[in-house]
N, C-alpha and C positions, 0 to 999 in steps of 0.2 A: 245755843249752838256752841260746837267745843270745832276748831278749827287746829290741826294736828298736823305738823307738817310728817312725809315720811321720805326717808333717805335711803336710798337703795346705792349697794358695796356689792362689788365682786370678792366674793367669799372672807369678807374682813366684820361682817357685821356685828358679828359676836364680841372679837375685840374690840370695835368699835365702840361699840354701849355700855361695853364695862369700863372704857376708858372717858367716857360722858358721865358715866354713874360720878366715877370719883372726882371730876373735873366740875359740875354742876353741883352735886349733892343729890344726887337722884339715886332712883331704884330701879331696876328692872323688873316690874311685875309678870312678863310674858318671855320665853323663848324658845318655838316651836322650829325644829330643825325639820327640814325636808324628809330625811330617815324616819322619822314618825308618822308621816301623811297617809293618807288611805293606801292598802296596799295595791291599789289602781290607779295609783298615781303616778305615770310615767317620769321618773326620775334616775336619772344614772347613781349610781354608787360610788362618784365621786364628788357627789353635790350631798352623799346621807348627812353631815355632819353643818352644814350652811343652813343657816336661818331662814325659815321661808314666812317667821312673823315675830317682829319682836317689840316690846313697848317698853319703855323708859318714862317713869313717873318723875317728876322733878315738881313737888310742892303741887299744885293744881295745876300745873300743865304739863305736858308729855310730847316723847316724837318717837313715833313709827319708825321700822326698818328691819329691811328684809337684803339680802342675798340674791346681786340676778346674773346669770352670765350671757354673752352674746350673744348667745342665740337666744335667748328672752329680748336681751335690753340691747341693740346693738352699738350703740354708743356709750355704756357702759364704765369704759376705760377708757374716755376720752375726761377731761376737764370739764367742770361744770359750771355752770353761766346762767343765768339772767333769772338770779335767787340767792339770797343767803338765809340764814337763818340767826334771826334775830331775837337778840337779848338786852331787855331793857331792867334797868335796876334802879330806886333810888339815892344807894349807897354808893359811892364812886369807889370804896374800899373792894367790896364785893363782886361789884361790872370789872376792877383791875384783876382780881383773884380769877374771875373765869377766865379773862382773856388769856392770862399768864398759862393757865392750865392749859386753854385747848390750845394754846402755838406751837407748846412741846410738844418738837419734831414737824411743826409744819412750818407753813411759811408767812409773816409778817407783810397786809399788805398798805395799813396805815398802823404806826405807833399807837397804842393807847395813850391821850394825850388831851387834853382841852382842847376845845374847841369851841367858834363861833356859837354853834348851839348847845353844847355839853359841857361839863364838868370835868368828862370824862370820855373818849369815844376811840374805838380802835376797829380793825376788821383784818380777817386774817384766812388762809386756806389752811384746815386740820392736816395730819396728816395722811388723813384718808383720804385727800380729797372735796372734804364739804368747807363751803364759805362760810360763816361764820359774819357777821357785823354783833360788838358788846357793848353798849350806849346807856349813860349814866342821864335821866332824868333831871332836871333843875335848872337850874340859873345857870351860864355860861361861865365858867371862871373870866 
């Protein structure tokens, strides 16, 4: 079983991925904009250029994400809750490099720091928008 989380962005998905490509060390093997979709696929001409499927490989796992707007997704533009996506590493060098990556520009909402159960452990909102928790594996400092 391969279990994928997917992130859905009002029309930022694109940059999105490419700013996780470089932040993670991942690829983008997929990115199908809307403007390509069967020509019966009712879609406005200001959505041709938004991603309607897009995949990010990072070593053996990956996450989905697509482009929705409100009247797809109607809470879309609100803050998102009760999910992060999480990142486990055994290097505490590594779990600190991604956290560093995905904050730029968002918001800090524990330090990357020891902790009771980590080495290493921080959590943070992107600047997209997505939560984020990065957790270093081991022994507690």
């Amino acid at each position: 079983m391969l279990i994928v989380p997917s992130l859905s962005f009002n029309g930022q998905c694109r940059e999105a991925f490419e700013f996780y490509a470089r932040a993670l060390g991942g690829e983008i093997t997929a990115a199908f904009p809307y403007g390509e979709g069967p020509s019966d696929m009712p879609v406005g001409p200001q959505y041709k250029d938004w991603l309607m499927h897009a995949w990010l490989q990072i070593g053996d796992q990956a996450i989905m994400g697509a482009d929705m707007d409100k009247d797809w997704a109607p809470n879309i533009d609100k803050p998102k809750n009760g999910f992060d996506v999480a990142l486990h590493s055994d290097d505490v060098e590594q779990a600190r490099g991604w956290f560093e990556a995905l904050s730029e520009g968002g918001t800090v909402i524990m330090p990357f720091q020891a902790t009771f159960w980590s080495p290493g452990f921080g959590s943070l909102i992107d600047r997209f928008g997505i939560p984020w928790m990065v957790n270093t594996q081991g022994q507690p400092a």
